[in-house]
TIRO-2110 file (N, C-alpha, C; in Angstrom, 1 decimal):
// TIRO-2110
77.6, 127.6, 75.3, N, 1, A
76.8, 126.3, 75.3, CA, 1, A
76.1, 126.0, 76.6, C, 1, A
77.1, 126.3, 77.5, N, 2, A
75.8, 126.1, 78.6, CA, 2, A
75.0, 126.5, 79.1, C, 2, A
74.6, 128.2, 78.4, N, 3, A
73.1, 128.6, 78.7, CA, 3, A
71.8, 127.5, 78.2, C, 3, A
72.7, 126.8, 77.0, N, 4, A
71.8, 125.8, 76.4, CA, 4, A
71.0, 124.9, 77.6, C, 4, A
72.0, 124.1, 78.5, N, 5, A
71.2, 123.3, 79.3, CA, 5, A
71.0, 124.0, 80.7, C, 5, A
70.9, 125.3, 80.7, N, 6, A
70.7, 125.5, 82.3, CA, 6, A
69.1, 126.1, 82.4, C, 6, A
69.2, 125.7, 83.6, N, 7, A
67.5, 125.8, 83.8, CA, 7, A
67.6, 126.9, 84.2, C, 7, A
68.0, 127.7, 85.2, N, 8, A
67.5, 128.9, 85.3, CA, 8, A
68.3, 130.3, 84.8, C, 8, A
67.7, 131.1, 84.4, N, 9, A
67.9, 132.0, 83.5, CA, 9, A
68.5, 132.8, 84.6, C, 9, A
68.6, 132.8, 85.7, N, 10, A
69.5, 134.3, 86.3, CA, 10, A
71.1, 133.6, 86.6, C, 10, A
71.1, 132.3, 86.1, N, 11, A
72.7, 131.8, 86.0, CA, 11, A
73.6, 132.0, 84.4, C, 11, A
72.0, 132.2, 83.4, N, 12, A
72.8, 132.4, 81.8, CA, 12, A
73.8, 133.6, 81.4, C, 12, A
74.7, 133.2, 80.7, N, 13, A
75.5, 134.2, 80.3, CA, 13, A
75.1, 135.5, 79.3, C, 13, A
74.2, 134.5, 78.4, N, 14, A
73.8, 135.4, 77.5, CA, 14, A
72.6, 136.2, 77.7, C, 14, A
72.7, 137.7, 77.2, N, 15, A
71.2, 138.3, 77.9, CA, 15, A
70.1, 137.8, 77.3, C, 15, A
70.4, 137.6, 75.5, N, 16, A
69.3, 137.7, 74.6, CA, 16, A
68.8, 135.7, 75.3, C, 16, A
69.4, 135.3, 75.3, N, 17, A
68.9, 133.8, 75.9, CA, 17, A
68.2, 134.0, 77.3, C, 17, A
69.0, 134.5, 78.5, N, 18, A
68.0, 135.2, 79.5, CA, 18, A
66.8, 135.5, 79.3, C, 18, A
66.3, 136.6, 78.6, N, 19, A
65.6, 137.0, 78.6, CA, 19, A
64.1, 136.1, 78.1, C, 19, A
64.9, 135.4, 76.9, N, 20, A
63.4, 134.6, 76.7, CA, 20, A
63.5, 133.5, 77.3, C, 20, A
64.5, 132.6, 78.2, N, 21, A
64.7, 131.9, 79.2, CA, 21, A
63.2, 132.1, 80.2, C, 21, A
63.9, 133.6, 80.5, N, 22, A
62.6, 134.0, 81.6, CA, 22, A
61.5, 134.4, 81.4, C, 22, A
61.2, 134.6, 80.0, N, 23, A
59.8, 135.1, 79.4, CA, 23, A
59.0, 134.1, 79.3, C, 23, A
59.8, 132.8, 78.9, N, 24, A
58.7, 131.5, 79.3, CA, 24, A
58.6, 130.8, 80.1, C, 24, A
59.5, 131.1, 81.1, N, 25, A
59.3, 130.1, 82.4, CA, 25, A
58.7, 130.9, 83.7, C, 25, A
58.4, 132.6, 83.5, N, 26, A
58.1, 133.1, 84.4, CA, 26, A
56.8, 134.1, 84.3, C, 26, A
56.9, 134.3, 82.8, N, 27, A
55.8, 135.1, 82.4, CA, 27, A
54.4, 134.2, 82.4, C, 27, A
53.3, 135.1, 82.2, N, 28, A
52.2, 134.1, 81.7, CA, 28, A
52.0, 134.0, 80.5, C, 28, A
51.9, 135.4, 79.9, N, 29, A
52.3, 135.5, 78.6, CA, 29, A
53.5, 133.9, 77.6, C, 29, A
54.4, 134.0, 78.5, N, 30, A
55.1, 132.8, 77.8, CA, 30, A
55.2, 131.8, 78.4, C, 30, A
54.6, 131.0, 79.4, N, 31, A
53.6, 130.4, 79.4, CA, 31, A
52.3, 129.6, 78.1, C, 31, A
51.9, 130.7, 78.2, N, 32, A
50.8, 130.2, 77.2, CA, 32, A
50.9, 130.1, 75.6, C, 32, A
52.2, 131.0, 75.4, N, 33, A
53.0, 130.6, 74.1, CA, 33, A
53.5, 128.9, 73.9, C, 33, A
54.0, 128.7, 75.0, N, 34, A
54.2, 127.8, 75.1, CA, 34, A
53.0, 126.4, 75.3, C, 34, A
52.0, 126.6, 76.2, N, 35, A
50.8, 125.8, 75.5, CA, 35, A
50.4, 125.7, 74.1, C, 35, A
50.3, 127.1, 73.8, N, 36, A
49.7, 126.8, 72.4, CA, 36, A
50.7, 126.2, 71.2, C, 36, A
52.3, 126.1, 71.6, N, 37, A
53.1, 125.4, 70.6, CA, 37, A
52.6, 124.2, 70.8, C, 37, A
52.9, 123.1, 72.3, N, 38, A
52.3, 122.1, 72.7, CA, 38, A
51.2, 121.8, 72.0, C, 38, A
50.3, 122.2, 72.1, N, 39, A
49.2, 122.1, 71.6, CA, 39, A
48.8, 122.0, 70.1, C, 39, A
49.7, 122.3, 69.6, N, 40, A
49.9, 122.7, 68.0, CA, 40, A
50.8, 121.0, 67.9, C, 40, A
52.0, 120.8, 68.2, N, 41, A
52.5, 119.5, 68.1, CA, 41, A
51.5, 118.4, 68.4, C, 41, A
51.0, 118.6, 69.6, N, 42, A
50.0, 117.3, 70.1, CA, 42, A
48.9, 117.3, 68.5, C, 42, A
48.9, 117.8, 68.3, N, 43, A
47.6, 118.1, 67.0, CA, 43, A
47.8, 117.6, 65.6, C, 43, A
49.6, 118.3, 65.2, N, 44, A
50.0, 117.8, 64.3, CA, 44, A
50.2, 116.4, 64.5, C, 44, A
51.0, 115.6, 65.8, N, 45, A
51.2, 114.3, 65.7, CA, 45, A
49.9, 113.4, 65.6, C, 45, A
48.7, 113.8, 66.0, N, 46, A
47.8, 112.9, 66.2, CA, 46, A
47.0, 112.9, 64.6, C, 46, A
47.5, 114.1, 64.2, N, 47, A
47.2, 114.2, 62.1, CA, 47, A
47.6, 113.1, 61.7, C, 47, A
49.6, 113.3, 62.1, N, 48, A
50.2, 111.9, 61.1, CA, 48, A
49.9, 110.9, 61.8, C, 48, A
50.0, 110.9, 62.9, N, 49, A
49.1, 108.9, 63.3, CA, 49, A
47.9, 108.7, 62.5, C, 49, A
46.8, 109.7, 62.6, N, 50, A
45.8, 109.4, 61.6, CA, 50, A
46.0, 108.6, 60.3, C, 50, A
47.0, 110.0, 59.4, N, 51, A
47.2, 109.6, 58.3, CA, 51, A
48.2, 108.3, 57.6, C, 51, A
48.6, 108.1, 59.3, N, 52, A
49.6, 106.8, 59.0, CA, 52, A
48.4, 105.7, 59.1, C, 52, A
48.0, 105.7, 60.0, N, 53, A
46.6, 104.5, 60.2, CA, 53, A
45.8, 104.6, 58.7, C, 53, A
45.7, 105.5, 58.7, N, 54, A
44.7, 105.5, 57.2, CA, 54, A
45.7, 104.7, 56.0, C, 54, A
46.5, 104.8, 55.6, N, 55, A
47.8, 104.5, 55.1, CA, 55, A
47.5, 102.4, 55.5, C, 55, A
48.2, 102.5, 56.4, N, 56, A
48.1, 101.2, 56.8, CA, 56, A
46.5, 100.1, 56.8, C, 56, A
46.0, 100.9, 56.7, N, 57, A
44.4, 100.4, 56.2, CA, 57, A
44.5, 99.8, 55.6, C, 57, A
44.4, 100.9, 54.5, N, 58, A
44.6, 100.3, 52.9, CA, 58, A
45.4, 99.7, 52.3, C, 58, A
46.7, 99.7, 52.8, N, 59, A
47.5, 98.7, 52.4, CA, 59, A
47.2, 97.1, 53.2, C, 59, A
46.7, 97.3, 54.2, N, 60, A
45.9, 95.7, 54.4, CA, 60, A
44.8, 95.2, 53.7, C, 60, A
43.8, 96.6, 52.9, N, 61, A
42.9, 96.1, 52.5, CA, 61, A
42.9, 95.7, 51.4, C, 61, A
44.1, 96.2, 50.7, N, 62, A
44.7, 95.5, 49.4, CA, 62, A
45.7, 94.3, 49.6, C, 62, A
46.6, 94.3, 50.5, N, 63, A
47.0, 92.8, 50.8, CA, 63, A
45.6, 91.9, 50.8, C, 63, A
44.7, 91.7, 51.2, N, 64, A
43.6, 91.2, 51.6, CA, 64, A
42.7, 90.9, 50.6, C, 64, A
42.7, 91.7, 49.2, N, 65, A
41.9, 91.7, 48.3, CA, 65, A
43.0, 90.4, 47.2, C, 65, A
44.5, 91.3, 47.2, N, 66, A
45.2, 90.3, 46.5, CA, 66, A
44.9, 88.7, 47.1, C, 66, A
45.1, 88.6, 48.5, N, 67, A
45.1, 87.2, 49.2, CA, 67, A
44.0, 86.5, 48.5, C, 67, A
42.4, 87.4, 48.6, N, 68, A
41.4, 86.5, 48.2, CA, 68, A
41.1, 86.2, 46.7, C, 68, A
41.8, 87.1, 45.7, N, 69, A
41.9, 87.1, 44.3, CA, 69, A
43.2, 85.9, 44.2, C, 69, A
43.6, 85.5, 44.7, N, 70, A
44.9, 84.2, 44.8, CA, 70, A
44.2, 83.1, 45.0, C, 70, A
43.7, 82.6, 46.0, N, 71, A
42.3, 81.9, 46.3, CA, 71, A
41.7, 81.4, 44.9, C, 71, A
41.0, 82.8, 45.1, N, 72, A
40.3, 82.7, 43.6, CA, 72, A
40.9, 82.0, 42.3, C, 72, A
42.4, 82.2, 42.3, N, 73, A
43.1, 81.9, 40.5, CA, 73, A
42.8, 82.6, 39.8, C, 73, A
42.8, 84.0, 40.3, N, 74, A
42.8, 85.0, 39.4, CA, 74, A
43.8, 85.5, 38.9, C, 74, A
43.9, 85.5, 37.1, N, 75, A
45.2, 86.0, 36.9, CA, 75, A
45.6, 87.2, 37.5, C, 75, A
47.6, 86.8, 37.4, N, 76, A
48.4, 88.2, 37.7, CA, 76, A
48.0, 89.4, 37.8, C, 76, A
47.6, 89.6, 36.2, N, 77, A
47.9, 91.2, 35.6, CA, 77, A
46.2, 91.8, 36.5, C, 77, A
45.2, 91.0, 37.0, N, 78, A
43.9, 91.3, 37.0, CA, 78, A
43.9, 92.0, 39.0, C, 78, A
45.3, 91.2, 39.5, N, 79, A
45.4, 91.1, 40.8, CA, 79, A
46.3, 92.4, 41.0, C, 79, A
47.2, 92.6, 39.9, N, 80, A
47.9, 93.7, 40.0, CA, 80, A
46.9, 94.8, 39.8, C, 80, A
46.3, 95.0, 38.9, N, 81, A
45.5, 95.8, 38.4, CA, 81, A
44.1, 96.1, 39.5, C, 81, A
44.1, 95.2, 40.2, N, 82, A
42.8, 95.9, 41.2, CA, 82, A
43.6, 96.1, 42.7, C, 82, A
44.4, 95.4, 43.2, N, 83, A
45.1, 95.7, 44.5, CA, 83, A
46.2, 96.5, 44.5, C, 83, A
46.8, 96.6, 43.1, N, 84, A
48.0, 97.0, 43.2, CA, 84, A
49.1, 96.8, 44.2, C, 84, A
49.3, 95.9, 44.1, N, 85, A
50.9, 95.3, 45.3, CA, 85, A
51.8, 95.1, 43.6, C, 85, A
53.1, 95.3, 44.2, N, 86, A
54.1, 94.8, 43.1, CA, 86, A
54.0, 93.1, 43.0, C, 86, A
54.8, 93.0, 41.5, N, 87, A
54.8, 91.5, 41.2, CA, 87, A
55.1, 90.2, 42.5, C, 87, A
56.5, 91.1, 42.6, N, 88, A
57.2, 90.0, 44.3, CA, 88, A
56.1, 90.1, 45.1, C, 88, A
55.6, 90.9, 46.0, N, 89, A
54.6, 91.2, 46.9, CA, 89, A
53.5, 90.0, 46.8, C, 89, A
53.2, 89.9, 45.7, N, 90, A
52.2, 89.1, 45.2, CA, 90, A
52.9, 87.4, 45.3, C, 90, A
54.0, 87.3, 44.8, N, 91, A
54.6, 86.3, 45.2, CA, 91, A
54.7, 85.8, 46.5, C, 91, A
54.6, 86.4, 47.6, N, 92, A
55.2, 86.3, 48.7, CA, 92, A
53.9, 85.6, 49.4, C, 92, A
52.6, 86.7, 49.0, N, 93, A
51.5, 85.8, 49.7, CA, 93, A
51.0, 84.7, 48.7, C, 93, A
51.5, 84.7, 47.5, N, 94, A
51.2, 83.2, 47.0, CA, 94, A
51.5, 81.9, 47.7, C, 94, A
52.8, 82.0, 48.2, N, 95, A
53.5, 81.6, 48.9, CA, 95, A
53.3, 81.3, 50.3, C, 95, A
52.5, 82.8, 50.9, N, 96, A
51.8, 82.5, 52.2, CA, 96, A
50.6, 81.4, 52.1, C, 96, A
50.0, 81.5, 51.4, N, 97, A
48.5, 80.8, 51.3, CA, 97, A
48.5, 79.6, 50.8, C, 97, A
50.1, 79.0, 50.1, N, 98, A
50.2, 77.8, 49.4, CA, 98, A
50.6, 76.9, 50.7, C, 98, A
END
């Protein structure tokens, strides 16, 4: 276990951990393996922020459509049917706006 946390590889016990120990912290080669993982995470996370932003959009922009269809006195089933929020959901900003 404690090749796990040691930083330098000419103190690890194990060879096969050594060896890639020192293949990425001393090569260039692994090195740049190591960018391009980085680089691959930075990429992936900045996907799901997207796709979480995009997400959260739309769910404001249907809070927002129910809000003004409430306003309006537009039946339930017509508020459900274009914003789609659940029944309670809908309750809740009846409730906000009253």
């Amino acid at each position: 276990m404690q090749d796990f946390f040691c930083a330098d590889p000419a103190k690890m016990h194990y060879s096969e951990l050594t060896e890639r120990a020192d293949f990425f912290k001393h090569k260039k080669e692994g090195g740049n393996t190591v960018c391009k993982i980085m680089q691959t995470l930075q990429e992936e996370g900045r996907a799901e922020g997207r796709a979480e932003e995009r997400l959260e959009g739309r769910l404001e922009e249907r809070t927002s459509m129910a809000i003004d269809m409430l306003r309006d006195n537009k039946p339930m089933d017509e508020i459900i049917k274009y914003s789609r929020p659940s029944p309670e959901r809908i309750a809740e900003l009846a409730k906000q706006i009253s």
